[in-house]
C-alpha positions as CSV (number, residue, x, y, z in Angstrom):
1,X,-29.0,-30.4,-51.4
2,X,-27.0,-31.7,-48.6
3,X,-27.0,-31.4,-44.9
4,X,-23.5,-31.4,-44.4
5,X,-20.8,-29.6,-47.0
6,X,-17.2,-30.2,-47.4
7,X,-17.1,-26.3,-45.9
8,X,-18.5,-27.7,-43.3
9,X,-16.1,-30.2,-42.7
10,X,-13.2,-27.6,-43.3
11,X,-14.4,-25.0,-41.8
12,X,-15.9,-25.8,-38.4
13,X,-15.3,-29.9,-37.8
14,X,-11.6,-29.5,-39.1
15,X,-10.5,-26.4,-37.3
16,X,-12.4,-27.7,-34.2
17,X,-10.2,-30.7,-33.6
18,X,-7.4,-28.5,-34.4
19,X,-8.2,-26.2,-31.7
20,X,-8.8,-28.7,-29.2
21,X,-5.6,-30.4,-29.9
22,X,-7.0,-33.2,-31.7
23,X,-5.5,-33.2,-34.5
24,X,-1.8,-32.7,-35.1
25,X,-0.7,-29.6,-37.2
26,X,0.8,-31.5,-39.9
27,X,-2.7,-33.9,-40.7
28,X,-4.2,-29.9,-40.4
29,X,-2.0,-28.5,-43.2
30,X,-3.1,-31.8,-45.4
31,X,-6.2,-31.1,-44.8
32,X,-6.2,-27.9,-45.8
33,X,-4.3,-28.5,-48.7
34,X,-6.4,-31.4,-50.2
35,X,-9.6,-29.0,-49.3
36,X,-7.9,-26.4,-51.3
37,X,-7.3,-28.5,-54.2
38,X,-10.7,-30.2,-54.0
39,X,-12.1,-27.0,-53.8
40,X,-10.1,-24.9,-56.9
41,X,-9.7,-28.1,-59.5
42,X,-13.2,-29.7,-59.2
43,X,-17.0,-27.6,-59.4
44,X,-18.0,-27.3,-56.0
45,X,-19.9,-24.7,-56.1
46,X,-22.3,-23.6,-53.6
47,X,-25.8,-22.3,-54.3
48,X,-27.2,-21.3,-50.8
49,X,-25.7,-22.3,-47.5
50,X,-28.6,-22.7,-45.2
51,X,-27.7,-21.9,-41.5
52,X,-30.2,-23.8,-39.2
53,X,-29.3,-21.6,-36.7
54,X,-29.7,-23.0,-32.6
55,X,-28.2,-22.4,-29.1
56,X,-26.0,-25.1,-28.1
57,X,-28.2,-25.5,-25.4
58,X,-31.2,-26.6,-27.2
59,X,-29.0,-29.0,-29.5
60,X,-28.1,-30.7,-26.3
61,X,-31.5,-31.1,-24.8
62,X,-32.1,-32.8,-28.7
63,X,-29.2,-35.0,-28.3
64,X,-30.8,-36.4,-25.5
65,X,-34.3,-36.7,-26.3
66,X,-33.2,-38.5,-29.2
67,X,-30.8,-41.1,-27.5
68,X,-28.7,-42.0,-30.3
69,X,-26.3,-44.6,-28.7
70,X,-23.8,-43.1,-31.5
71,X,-24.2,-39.5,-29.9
72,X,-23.4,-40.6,-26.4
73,X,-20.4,-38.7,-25.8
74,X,-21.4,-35.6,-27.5
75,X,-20.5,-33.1,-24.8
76,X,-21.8,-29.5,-24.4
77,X,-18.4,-28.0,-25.0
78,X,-18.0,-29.7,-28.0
79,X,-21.4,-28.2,-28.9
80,X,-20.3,-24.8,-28.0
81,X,-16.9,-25.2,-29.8
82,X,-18.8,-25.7,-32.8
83,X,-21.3,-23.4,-32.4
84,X,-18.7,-20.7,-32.1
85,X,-17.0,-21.9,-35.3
86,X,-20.3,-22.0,-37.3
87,X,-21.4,-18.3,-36.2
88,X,-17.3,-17.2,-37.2
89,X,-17.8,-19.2,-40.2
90,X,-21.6,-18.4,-41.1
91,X,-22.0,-15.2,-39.8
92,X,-19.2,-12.9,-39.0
93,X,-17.4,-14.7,-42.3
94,X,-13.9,-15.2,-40.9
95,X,-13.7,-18.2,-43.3
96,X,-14.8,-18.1,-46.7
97,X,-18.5,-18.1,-47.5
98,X,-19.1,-18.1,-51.3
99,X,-22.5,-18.3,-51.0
100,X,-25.5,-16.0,-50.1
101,X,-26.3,-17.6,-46.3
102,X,-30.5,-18.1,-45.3
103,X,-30.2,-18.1,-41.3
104,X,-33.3,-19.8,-39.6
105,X,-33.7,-19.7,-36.3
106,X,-34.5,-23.4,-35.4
107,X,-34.6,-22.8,-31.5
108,X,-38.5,-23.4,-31.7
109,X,-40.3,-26.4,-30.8
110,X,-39.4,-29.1,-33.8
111,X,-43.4,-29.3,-34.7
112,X,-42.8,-25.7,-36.2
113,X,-40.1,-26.1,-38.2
114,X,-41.9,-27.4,-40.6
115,X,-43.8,-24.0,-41.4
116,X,-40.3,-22.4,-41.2
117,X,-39.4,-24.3,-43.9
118,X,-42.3,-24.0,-46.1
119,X,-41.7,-20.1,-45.8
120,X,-38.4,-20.4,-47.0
121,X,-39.1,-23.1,-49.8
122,X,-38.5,-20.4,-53.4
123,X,-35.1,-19.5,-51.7
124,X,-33.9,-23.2,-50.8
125,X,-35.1,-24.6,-53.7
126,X,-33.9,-22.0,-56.0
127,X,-36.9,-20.8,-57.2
128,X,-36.4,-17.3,-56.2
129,X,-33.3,-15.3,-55.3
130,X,-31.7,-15.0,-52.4
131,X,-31.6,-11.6,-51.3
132,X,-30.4,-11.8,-47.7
């Protein structure tokens, strides 16, 4: 279990800078390249992606209750870029998704996500199908 995935990485953080013109096309196409390889030569395989789904909105208001110097400069557009980029990758699967997805909504107050979680437990642990 991880929080973030190399999919992740590939499919939203990647293709976000690429978008915004951070990152020129050549590092993109090495990128892509070495995921590819990382991807089809070594087991990465994927048991459940879990989509803690929330509005960019409420991720911002977290950001700054939380006051991490190292999250600063996290600006609400960047939020939204990668909210859009999670929901194409995640939800309407215009990248790749080779495993069942388990949305939660986490938009709630934080002191009830741990119920959500405990409803979900079998599934994220494994301990019974996903059937989503």
């Amino acid at each position: 279990m991880m929080e973030r995935s190399l999919h992740s990485a590939r499919y939203c953080f990647v293709e976000n800078l690429r978008n915004s013109g951070n990152m020129p096309e050549m590092e993109y196409v090495i990128l892509d390249e070495w995921y590819r390889w990382i991807t089809q030569a070594h087991n990465v395989h994927v048991d459940l992606f879990v989509y803690l789904y929330t509005t960019p909105e409420t991720c911002y208001e977290r950001i700054k209750k939380r006051c991490r110097s190292e999250e600063i400069g996290i600006s609400m557009d960047l939020l939204q870029n990668l909210h859009i980029l999670h929901e194409d990758w995640l939800k309407h699967q215009k990248f790749p998704v080779n495993a069942p997805v388990l949305t939660i909504d986490a938009n709630c107050d934080l002191t009830l996500m741990f119920e959500k979680y405990r409803q979900h437990e079998p599934v994220i642990l494994g301990k019974k199908a996903a059937s989503l």
